[in-house]
N, C-alpha and C positions, 0 to 999 in steps of 0.2 A: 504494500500500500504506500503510497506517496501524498505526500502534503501538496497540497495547493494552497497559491494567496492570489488574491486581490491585490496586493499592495506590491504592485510592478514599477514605482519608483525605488525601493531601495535596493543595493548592490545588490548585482547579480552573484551568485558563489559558485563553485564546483561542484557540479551535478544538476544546477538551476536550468529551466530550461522554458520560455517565455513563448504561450501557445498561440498559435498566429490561428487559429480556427477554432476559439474559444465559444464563440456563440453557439457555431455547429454543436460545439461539446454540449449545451445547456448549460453553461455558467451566464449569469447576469451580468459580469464585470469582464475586463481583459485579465488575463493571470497568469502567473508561473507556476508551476510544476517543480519542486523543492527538490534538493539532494537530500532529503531526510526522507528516510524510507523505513517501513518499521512491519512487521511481519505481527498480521490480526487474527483473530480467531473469526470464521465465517459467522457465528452469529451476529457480531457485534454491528454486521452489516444489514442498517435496517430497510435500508432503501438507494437503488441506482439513480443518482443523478444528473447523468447521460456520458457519453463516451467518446475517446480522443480519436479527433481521425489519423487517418492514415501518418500521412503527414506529421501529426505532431506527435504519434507514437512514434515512429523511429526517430523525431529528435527527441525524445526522452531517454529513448534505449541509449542512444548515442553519447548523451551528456551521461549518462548513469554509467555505461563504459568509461568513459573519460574519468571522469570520478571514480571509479575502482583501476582504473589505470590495467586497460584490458586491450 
């Protein structure tokens, strides 16, 4: 699971990764996609928010490579 923010003015970090087709996703706001990545238990999942396209999944994978230095 990955954090996402709303808050795409401040620095960008290692594994950050700023979704150029957020609307498509169903987010409200424009946003990044966080190097903080944290392994959930499926319940905890109450509800799908919508989903990254194409595009801005593999630049997640990419920065998340980068950040694990792969």
């Amino acid at each position: 699971m990955a954090a996402i923010t709303s808050n795409v003015h401040r620095g960008l970090f290692v594994g950050d990764y700023p979704l150029e087709d957020w609307q498509a996703a169903g987010l409200p706001k424009p946003s990044v996609v966080t190097g903080i990545h944290r392994t959930i238990k499926q319940a905890m999942i109450v509800r799908k928010l919508g989903a990254l396209s194409g595009r801005d999944f593999s630049g997640v994978k990419k920065a998340l490579s980068q950040a694990l230095d792969m």
